[in-house]
N, C-alpha and C positions, 0 to 999 in steps of 0.2 A: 579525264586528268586525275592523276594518282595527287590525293590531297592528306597531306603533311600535318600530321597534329604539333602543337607547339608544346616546350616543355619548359615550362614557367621559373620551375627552381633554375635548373641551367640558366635561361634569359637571366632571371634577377641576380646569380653567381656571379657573370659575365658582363652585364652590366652597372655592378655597384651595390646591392643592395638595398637598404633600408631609403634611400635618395629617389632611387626608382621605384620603391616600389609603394610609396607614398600612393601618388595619380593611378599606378597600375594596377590595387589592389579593387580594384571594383570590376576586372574580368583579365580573365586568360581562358584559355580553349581547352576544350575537351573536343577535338574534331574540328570543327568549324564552328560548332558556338560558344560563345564566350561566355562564363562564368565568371561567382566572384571568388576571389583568391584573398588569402589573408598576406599582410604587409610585414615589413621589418626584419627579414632574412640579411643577415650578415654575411660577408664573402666567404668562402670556404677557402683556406690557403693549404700548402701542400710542400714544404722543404724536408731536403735531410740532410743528417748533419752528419759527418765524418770525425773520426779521430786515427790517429796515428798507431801503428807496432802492433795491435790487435790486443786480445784480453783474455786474460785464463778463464777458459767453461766451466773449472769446477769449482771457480769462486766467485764465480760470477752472479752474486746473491746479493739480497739485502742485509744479510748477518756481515759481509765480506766487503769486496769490491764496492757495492751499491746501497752502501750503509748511508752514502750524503744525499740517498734520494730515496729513503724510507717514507720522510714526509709526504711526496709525491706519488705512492703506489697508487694511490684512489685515480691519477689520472695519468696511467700510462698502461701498458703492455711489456714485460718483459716475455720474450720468446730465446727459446734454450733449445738447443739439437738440432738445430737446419746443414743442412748442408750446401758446398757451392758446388757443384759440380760444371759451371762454367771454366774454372779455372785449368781444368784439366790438361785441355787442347793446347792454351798457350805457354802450360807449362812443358809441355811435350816437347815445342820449339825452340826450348830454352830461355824465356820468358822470364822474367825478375817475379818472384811469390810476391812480391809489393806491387809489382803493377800489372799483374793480371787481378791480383782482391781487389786493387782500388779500382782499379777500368770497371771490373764487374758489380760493385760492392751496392750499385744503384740502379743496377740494368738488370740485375738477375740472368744474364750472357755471356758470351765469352770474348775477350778482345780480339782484334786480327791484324796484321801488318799494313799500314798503308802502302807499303812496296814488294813486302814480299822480302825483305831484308830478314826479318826477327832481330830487330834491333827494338830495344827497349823503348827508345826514342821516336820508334815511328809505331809503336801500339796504339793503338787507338780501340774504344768499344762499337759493338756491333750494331747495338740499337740505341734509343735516345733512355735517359735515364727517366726515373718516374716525375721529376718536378718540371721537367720539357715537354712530357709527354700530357704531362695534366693541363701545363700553360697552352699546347697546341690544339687541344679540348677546348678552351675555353677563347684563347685570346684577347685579357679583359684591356682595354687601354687605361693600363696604369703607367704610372712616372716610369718605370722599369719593367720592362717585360719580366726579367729573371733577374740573378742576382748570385754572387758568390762571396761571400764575406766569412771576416775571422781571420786565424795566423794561419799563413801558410809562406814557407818560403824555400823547398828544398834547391831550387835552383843557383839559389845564391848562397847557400852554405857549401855543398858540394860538389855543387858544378852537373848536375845530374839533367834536367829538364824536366819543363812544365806537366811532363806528363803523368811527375807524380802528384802536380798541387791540383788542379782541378777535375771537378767530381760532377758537375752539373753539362749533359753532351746532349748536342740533339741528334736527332734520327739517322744524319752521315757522319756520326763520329766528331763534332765537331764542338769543342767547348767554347765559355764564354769569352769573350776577350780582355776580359781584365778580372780578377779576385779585389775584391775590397778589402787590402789584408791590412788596413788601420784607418781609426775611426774619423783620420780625416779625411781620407778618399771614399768611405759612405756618406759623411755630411754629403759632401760634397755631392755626391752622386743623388742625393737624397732631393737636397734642398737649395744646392748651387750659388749659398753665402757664404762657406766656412770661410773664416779668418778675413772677412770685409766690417766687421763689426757691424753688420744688423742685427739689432735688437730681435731676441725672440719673439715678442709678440708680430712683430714684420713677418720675421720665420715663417710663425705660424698661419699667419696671411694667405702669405705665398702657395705655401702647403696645400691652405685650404683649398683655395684656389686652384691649383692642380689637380686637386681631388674632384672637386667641381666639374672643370674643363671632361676630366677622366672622363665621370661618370655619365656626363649628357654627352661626349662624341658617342661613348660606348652603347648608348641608348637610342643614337641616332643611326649608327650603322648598324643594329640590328633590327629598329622598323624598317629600315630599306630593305635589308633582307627577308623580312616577313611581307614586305608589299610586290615583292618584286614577282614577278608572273612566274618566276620557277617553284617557289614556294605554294600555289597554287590557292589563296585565301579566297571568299569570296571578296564582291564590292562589299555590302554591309562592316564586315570583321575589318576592310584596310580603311576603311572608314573612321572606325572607331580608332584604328591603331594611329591614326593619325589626329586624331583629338586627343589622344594619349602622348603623340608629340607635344603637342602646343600645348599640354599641360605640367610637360616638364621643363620647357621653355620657359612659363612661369614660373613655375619653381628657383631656376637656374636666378633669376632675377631678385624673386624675393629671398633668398637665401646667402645673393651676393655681399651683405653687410652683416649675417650671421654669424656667431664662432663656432666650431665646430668644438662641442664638447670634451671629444678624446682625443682632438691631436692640438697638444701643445708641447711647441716646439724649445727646448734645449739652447743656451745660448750655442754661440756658434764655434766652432773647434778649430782654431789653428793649423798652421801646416806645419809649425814645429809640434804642438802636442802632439802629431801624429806620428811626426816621425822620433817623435820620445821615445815610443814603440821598438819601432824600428823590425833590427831580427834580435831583439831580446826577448831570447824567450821566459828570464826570469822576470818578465813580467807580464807573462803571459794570461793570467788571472786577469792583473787591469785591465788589460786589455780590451780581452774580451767581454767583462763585465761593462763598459763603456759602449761595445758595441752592442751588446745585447738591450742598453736602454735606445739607443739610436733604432734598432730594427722595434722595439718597441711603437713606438714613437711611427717609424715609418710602418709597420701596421696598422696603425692607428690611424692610419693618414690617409692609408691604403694606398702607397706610393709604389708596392710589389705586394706579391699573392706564394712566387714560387721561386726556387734556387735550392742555395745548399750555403751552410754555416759548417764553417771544419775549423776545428781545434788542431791544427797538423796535419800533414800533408800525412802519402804511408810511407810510411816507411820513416817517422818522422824522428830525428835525432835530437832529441829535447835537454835541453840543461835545466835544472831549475837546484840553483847552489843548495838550498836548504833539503834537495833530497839527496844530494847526492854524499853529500858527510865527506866532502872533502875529494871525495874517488874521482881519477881522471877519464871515467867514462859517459853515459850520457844516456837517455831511457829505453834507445834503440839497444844500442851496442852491448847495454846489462842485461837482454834478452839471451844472448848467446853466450854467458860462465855460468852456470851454474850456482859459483857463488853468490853473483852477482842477479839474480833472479828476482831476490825480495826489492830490488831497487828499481827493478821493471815495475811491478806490481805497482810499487809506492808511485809510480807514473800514470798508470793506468787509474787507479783512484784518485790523484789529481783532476785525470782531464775529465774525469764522472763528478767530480766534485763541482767542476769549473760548468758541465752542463749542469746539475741538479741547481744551482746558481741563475741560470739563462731560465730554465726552466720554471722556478719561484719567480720571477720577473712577468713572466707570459702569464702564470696564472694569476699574479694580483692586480693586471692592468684589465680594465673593462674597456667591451670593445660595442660595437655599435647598439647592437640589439641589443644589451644588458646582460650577456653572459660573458665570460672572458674571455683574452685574446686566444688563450690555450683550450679552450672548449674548440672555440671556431678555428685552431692553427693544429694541423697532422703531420709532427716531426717524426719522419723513419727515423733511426739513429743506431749507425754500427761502423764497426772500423772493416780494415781491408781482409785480417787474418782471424783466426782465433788463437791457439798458443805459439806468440812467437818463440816461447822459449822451447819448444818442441820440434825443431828442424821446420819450420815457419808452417803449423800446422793450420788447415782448414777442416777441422772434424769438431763436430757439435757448433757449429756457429753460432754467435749469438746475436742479439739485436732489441732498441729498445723502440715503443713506440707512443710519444708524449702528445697529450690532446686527443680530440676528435671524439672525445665521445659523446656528442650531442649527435653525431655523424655515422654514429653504426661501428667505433673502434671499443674492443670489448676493455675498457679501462679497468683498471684493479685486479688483472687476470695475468695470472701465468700461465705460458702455452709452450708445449712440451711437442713441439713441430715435430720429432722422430724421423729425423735424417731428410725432411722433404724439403726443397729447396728453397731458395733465398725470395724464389723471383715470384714461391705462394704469398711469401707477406707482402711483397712487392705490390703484389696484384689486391689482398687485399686493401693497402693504403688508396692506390688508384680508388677502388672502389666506393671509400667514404670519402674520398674527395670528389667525387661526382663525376667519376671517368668509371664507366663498369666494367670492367676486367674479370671474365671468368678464370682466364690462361695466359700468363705473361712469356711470351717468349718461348723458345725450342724446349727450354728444360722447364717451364711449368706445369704442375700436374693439375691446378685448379686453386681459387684462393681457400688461405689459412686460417681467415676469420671474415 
């Protein structure tokens, strides 16, 4: 019998963490014998976040564009010159440049017709994006498998369809069923009180509690999977791993009257706050600042691990009164006059502004094991094009990459990728998220870091 060594980080990712690995730190397997393993590994999560119209390559610096997130260089990755060469084929077809970048923008592939029409409307991408791909890795039973939150609303501005708002697809093309596009529909999804008036410290009960439930299902279906006769364990080792149950059984118990340090929950959000929101995008700032303490919070809770945060849809037609000085245009539409160019830009630095903002948030909140939520959280982060002002260019792509570097992300580093494709960084993210990826996809040539 072909005998399966076990792979401990994975296990404790998958099942919770520093809650598991409490009981389980006195052995894990090298083969079939069980060694000790040290305790308190925090989840490794894996989102990206999207923005809208794309961003000029050659300002695309910290002198320029990425001046509001200078503070931040020590923990991210900027990468400059990638190219997409997925977008090719479906541009060939006659394909929308906005919804072939954004079908691809997370898959590093190319989109394809559900019917064979080439209607924009039945595009869909080839493969699953990297935060699907990372959650099918792992499967941790948290409140929310995935998750898709932030503004996005093209469909109800211009009548266009959903296939320009959602970014997060699994393996057949298929996105989430809802966007969290205000911060009452995440309460809500989060913690299932908004606008009933329960008291936060309830909230946080509940929360806890879910986190709890999470963690021991998630620990109970994978000793079953380690006892089960296809995994091929000796008696001795399923032995132990079943005194490794009943030790987290305990746990479960004496931990039921505990608070949980980092997640304390937020009074509770209205369903009018939310729709305060609405499709205003002048206040697209509050917005998302609201939501980004809510994903906070539900980090902290560990109520999701994976999804995607988008600041706009692509191709996104954004007002915001105080850029636009009056002009009857909007941050898309200033991409294509010329004159009107500097008022793209002043867009494009907003929605870097409004991440460098989410961003600061991730890094001051502390998360299980005592490093922050952004050490242990590996946001991809790029829009669909690069110069939209350029006949909706894809040449030198850029892309930024926040957290992870307790995880193998080379933080504080610029990377000068030289035309290789989108789907190398792709494949590196998987990889510090605990998904190994040498090759992501048709047009990968190997990872970028």
């Amino acid at each position: 019998m072909t005998r399966k060594s076990f792979n401990r980080r994975a296990f404790l990712r998958s099942t919770g963490g520093t809650l598991i690995a409490l009981p389980f730190a006195q052995f894990a397997s090298n083969g079939e014998k069980l060694i000790g393993a040290p305790a308190g590994d925090a989840p490794v999560r894996l989102f990206t976040l999207s923005w809208g119209t794309g961003a000029p390559p050659e300002r695309f610096n910290f002198d320029d564009v990425l001046k509001s997130l200078a503070p931040l260089q020590r923990q991210m990755v900027l990468i400059q010159n990638m190219s997409h060469p997925g977008v090719s084929e479906p541009q060939k077809r006659g394909i929308n440049s906005h919804v072939a970048g954004g079908l691809g923008a997370f898959t590093g592939t190319s989109s394809k017709s559900q019917d064979g029409s080439n209607s924009n409307k039945k595009e869909i991408p080839t493969t699953a994006s990297i935060d699907q791909i990372a959650y099918e890795a792992f499967k941790p039973t948290t409140k929310l498998p995935l998750i898709q939150t932030g503004y996005s609303g093209f469909v109800d501005q211009a009548g266009f369809g959903d296939f320009l708002d959602y970014r997060s697809f699994d393996a057949k093309g298929k996105h989430l069923d809802e966007i969290m596009n205000d911060p009452y529909k995440l309460f809500t999804a989060f913690f299932g009180t908004a606008g009933t008036g329960v008291p936060a410290s309830d909230a946080a009960a509940i929360a806890a509690k879910i986190r709890r439930q999470s963690v021991l299902d998630g620990a109970v279906n994978q000793i079953k999977e380690l006892n089960s006769d296809r995994y091929g364990l000796s008696a001795e080792s399923r032995a132990q791993l079943n005194i490794h149950l009943e030790k987290l059984r305990e746990l479960e118990i004496a931990s039921a009257n505990s608070s949980m340090a980092t997640c304390k929950i937020p009074g509770s959000i209205t369903k009018e706050q939310g729709l305060r929101f609405g499709k205003n995008t002048n206040t697209l700032k509050e917005m998302m600042d609201l939501i980004s303490s809510l994903l906070v919070v539900g980090l902290q809770c560990d109520l999701v691990r994976y999804g995607n945060i988008c600041i706009g849809e692509s191709a996104f037609h954004c007002r915001i009164d105080s850029l636009l000085n009056g002009s009857s245009t909007d941050g898309h539409e200033a991409a294509h006059t010329a004159a009107l160019v500097p008022i793209w830009v002043a867009f494009v630095k907003y929605y870097i502004e409004t991440i460098a903002a989410m961003m600061s948030k991730l890094q001051a909140a502390a998360d299980t094991d005592g490093k922050t939520l952004l050490d242990n959280t590996i946001i991809y982060a790029a829009t669909e094009m690069s110069d939209h002002s350029k006949g909706h260019s894809f040449a030198d792509m850029p892309a930024m990459i926040f957290g992870g570097k307790p995880h193998a992300v080379p933080s504080g580093t610029i990377i000068d990728a030289k035309q290789r494709p989108i789907a190398d960084a792709l494949a590196g993210c998987l990889t510090a998220a605990g998904v190994p990826t040498d090759k992501l996809g048709p047009f990968g040539t190997g990872r970028l870091f």
